[in-house]
C-alpha positions as CSV (number, residue, x, y, z in Angstrom):
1,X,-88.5,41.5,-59.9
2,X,-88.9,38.9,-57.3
3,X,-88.1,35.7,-59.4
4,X,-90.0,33.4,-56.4
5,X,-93.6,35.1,-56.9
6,X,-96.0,32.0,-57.4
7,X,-97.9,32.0,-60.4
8,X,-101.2,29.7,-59.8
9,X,-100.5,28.0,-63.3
10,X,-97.2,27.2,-63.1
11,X,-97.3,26.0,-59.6
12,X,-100.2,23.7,-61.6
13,X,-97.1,22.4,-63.2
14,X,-94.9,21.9,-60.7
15,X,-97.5,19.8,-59.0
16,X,-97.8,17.9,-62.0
17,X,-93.9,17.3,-63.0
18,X,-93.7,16.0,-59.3
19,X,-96.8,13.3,-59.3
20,X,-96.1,11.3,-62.3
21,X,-93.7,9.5,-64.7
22,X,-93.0,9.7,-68.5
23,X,-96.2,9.4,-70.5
24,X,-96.4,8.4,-74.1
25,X,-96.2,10.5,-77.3
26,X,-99.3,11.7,-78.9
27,X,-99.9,12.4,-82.2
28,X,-102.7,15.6,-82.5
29,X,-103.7,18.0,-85.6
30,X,-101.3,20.6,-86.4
31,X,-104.3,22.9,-84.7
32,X,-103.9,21.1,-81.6
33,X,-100.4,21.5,-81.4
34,X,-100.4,24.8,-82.1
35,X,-102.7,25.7,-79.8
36,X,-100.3,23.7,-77.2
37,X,-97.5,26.2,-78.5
38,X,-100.2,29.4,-78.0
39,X,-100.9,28.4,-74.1
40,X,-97.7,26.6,-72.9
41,X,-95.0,27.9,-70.2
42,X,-91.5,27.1,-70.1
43,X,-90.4,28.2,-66.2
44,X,-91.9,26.9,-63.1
45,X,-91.5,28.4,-59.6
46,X,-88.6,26.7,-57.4
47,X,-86.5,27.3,-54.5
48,X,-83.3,27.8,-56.1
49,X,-81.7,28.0,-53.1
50,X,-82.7,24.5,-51.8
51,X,-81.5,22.9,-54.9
52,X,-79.3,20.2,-54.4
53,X,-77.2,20.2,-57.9
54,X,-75.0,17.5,-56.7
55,X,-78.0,15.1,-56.1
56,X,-80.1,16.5,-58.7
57,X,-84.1,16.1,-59.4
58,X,-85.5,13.9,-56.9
59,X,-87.5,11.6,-58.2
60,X,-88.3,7.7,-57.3
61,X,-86.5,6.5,-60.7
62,X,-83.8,8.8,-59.8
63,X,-79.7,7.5,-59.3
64,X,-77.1,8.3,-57.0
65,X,-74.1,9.9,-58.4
66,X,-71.4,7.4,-59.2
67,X,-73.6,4.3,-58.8
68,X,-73.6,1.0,-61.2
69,X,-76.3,0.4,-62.7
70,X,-77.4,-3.3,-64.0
71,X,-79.2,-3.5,-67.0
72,X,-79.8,-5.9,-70.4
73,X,-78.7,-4.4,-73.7
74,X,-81.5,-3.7,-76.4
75,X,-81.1,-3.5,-80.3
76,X,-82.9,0.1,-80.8
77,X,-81.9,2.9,-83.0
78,X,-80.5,5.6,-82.1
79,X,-80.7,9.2,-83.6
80,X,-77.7,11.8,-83.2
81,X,-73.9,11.0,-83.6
82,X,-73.1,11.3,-80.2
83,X,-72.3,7.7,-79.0
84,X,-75.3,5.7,-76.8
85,X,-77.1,2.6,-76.5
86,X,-80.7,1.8,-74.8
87,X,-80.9,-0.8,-72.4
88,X,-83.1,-2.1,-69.8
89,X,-83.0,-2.3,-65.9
90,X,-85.5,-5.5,-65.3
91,X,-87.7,-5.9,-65.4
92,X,-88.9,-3.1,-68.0
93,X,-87.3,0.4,-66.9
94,X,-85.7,1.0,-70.3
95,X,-83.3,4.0,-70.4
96,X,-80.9,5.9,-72.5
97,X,-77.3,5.7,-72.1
98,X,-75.1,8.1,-73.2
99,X,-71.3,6.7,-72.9
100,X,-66.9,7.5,-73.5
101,X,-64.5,9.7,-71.9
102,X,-63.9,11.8,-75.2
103,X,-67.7,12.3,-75.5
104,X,-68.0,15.7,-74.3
105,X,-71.8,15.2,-74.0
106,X,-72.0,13.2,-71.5
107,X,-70.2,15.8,-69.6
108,X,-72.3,19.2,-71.1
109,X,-75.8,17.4,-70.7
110,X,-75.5,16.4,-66.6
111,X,-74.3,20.1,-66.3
112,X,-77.0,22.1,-69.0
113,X,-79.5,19.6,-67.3
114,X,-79.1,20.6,-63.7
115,X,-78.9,24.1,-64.3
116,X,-81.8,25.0,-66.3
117,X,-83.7,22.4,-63.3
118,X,-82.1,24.3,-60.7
119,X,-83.4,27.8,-62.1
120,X,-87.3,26.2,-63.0
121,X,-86.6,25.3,-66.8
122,X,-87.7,22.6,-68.2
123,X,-85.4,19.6,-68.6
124,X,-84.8,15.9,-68.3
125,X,-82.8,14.8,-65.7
126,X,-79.8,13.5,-66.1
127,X,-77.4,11.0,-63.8
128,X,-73.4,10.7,-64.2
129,X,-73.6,6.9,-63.1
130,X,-71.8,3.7,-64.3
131,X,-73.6,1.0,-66.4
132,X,-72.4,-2.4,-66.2
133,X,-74.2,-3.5,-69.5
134,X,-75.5,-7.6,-70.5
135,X,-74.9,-8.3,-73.9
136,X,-73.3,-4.9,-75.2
137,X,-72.0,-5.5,-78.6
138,X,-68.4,-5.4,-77.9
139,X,-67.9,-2.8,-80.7
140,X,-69.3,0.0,-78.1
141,X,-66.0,0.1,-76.0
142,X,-66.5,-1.2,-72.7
143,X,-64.7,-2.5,-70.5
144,X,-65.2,-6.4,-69.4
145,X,-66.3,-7.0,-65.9
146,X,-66.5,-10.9,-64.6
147,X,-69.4,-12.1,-66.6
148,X,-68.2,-13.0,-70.7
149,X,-71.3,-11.1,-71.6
150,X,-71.0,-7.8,-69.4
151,X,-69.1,-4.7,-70.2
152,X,-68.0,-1.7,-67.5
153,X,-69.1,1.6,-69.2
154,X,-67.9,4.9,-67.2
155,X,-68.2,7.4,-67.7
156,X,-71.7,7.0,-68.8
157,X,-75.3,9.9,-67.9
158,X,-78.5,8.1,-68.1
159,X,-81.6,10.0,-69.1
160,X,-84.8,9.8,-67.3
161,X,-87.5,11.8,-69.2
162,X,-89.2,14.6,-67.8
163,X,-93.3,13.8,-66.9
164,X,-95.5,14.5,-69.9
165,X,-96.9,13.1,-73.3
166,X,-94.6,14.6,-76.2
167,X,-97.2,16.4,-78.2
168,X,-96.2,15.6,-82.4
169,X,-98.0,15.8,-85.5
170,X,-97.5,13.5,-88.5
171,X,-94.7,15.4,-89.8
172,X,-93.7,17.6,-87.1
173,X,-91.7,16.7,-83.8
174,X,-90.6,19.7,-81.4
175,X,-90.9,23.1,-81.9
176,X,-88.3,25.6,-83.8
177,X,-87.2,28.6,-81.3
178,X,-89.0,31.0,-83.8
179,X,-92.1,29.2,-83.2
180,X,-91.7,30.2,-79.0
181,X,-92.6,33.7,-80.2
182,X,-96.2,32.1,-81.0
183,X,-96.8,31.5,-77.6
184,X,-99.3,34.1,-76.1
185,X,-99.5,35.5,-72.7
186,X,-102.7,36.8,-73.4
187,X,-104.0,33.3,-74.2
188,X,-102.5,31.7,-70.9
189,X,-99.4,31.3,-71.9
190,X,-95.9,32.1,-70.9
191,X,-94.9,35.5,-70.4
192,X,-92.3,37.8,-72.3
193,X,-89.7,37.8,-69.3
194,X,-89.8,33.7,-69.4
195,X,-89.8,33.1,-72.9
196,X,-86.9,35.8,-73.7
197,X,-84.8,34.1,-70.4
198,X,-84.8,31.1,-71.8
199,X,-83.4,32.5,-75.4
200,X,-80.7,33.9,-73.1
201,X,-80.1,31.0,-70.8
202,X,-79.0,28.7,-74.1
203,X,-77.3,31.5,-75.8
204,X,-75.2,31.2,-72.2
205,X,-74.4,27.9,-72.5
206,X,-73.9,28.0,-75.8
207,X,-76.7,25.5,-76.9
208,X,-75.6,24.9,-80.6
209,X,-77.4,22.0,-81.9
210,X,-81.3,24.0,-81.7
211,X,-82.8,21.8,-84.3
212,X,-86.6,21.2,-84.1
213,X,-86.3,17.9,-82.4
214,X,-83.5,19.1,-79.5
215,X,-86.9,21.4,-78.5
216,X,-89.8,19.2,-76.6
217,X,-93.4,20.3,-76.9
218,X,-95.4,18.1,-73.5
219,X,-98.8,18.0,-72.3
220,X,-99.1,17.8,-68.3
221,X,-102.4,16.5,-68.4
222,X,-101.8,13.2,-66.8
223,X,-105.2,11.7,-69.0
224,X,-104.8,13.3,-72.5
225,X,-105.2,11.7,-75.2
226,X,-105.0,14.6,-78.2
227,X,-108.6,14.4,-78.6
228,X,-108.9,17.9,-77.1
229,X,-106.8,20.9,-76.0
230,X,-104.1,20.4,-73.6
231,X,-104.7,22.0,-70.7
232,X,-101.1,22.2,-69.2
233,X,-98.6,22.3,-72.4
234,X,-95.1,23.0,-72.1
235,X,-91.9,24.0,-73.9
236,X,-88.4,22.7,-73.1
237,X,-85.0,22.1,-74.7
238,X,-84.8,18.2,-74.8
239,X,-81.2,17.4,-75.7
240,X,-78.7,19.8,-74.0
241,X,-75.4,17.7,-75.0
242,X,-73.9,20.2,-77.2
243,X,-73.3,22.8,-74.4
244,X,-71.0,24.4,-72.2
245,X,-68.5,24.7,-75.5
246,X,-68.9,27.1,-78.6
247,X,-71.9,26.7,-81.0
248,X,-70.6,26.3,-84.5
249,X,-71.8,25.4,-87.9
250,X,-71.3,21.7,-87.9
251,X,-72.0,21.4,-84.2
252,X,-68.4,19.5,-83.7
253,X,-68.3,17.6,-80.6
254,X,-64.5,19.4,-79.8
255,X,-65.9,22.8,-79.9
256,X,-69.4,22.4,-79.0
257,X,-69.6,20.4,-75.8
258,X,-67.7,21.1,-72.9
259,X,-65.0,23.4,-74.5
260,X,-63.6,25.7,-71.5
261,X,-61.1,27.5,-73.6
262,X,-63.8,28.3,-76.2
263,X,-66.6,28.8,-73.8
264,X,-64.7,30.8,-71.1
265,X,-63.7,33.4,-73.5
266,X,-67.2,33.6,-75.3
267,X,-69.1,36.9,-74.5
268,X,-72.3,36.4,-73.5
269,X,-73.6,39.1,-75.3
270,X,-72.7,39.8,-79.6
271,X,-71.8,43.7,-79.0
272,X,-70.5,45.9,-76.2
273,X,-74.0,47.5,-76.2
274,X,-77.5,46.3,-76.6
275,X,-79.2,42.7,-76.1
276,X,-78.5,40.8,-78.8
277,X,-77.2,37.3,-77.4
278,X,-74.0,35.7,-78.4
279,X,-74.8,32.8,-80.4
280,X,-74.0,32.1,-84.0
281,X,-76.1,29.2,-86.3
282,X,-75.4,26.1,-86.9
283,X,-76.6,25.2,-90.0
284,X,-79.5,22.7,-88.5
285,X,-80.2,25.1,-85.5
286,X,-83.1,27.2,-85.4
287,X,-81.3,29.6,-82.9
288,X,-79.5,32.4,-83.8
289,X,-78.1,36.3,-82.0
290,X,-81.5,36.2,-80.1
291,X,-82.1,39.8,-79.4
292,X,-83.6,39.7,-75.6
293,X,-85.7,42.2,-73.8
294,X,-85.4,44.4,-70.9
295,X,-87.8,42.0,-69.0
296,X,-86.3,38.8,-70.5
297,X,-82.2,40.1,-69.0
298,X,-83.9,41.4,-65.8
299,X,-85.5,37.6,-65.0
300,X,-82.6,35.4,-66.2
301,X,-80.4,37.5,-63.7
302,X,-82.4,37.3,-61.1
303,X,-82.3,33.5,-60.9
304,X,-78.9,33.3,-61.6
305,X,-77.9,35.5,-58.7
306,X,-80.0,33.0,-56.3
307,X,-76.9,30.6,-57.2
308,X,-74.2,29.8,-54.6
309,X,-70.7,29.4,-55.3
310,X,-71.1,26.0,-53.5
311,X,-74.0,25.0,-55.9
312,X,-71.9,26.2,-59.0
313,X,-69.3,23.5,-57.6
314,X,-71.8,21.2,-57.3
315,X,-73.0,21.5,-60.5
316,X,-68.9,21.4,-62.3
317,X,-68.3,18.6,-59.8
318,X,-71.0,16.3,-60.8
319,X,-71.3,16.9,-64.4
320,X,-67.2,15.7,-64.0
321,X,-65.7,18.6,-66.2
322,X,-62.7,17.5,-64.7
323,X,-62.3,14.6,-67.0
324,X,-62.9,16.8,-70.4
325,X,-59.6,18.5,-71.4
326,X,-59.7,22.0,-71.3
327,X,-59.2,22.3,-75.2
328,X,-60.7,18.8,-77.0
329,X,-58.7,17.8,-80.2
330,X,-55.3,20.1,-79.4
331,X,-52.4,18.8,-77.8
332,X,-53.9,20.3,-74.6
333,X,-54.3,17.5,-72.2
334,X,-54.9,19.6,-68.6
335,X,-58.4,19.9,-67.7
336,X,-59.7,23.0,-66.3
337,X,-60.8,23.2,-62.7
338,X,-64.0,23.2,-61.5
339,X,-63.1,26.6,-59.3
340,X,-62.7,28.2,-63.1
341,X,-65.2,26.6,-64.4
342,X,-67.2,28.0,-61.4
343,X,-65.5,31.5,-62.1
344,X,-65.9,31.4,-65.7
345,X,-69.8,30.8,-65.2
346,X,-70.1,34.4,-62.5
347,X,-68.6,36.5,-65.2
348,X,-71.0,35.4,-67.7
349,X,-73.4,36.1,-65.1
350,X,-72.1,39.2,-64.0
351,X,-72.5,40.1,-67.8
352,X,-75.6,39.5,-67.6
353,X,-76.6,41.0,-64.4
354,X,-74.5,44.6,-65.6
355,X,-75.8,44.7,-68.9
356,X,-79.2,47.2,-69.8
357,X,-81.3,46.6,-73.0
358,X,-82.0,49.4,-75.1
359,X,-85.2,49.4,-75.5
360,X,-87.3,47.5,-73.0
361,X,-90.6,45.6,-74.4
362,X,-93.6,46.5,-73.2
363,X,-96.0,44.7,-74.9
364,X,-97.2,41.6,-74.9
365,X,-97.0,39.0,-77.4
């Protein structure tokens, strides 16, 4: 299957992620939303070739790798127990910061980030920068820099959204992978092949922590207000921290994010025959030994393949890998290289590329 072939409404998307920013939530009907679900895509087109993974998405609120930022702490709360503050570039660009050398997620979501961007999934984009931070409490670690009210964190990955209102309902936020199987192709909305990539594509990296709300539903439409049907919906994975490691029941940093020992010598796949994908629960996750079809394998490893080793580097490089040892919370201090981690990434995908599925799907669902 040529992996490049344009399809009029996702090249609708990509036309859409490129011409404006983050919109604000909106709060439909559960019919609304799952009508979203019904109609929505999760792949766009892209040149995977042209990516530039050291750079990553470029976008006018985008950063340079390695550059300080300047921005004014903000008292906000903050969900997850991976640690982070909000702050705010003046005079309003507010952004998320997540920060610390042992925090493996700062590491896994820069890499998990510019992979499933590179390949046309959905994802926010993520920069490996350093923040020096104006009125940090000084119980968040940094470092102080000059100024009695600044603090030096590196490293540090800022988040800038990707475009689109985050569709919710009252008591609902995100979508549970089960509820991906809802989508229809027959109503407009994403194929088989796309959907069952994606399943694969975070059973590869090992994307543990597949609660509800680590799963964004967006509307494209630049002017929706929930009042009618999304034209454009779309479903991405909206916190890829916990990656790159081994998913596990309690979704523990050490093991889950940016684990090479674990994830290096992870199958990709749960038997030596079939597709079922390796990647346990965690007991919040809604992800679990996804089986994958004939058509899902056959896209995945067609995008994959369009990587070059220099982009693999690229991608290692930025995310800094090099910082995380190889084995967290062991006496193991080395880190693993980014040549192996490059390695250990083509044998998954040669795993992928070798393997046959069963029973291919034919139908549409």
């Amino acid at each position: 299957m040529n992996c490049r072939h344009r399809f009029v409404g996702a090249t609708t998307i990509a036309v859409a992620l490129a011409a404006f920013a983050p919109l604000a939530a909106v709060e439909v009907k559960p019919a609304v939303r799952l009508d979203a679900i019904k109609r929505a895509q999760v792949w766009e087109p892209t040149d995977i070739p042209s990516k530039d993974l050291a750079a990553g998405p470029a976008r006018k609120d985008a950063f340079k790798t390695g550059d300080t930022i300047v921005c004014e702490y903000i008292a906000k709360k903050m969900t997850g127990r991976s640690p982070k503050f909000t702050c705010v570039i003046p005079p309003d660009d507010e952004v998320k910061v997540k920060f610390g050398r042992d925090n493996g997620e700062v590491y896994g979501e820069v890499a998990a980030t510019r992979l499933l961007w590179a390949v046309g999934f959905g994802a926010d984009a993520m920069y490996p920068v350093k923040v020096l931070c104006r009125k940090c409490p000084p119980q968040l670690g940094g470092v102080p820099n000059g100024r009695l009210d600044e603090l030096l964190f590196d490293p540090t990955a800022v988040e800038r959204k990707m475009p689109g209102h985050d569709i919710t309902t009252k008591d609902q936020e995100g979508w549970s992978w089960a509820e991906l199987d809802q989508v229809s192709e027959a109503a407009g909305g994403a194929p088989l092949a796309h959907r069952d990539a994606l399943k694969l594509l975070a059973a590869l990296i090992q994307h543990t922590d597949s609660k509800s709300e680590q799963q964004r539903l967006a509307c494209l439409d630049k002017e929706w207000k929930g009042d009618a049907p999304c034209g454009r919906s779309f479903m991405l994975i909206n916190d890829l921290g916990l990656t790159f490691g081994e998913a596990n029941a309690l979704n523990r940093t050490s093991t889950g994010a940016v684990n090479f020992e674990h994830w290096s010598r992870l199958p990709v796949w749960r038997d030596k025959t079939g597709c079922v994908a390796n990647l346990s629960g965690s007991i919040s996750g809604t992800l679990e030994y996804p089986r994958i079809s004939e058509e899902g394998r056959t896209f995945l490893a067609g995008l994959l393949t369009q990587l070059s080793d220099k982009q693999l580097d690229d991608l290692f490089q930025t995310a800094r890998v090099y910082l995380r040892p190889r084995a967290p919370n062991t006496r193991e201090s080395v880190s693993a290289t980014v040549p192996e981690w490059r390695e250990a990434f083509k044998k998954k995908r040669d795993e992928i590329v070798n393997r046959r599925c069963d029973v291919p799907a034919t139908s549409k669902r």
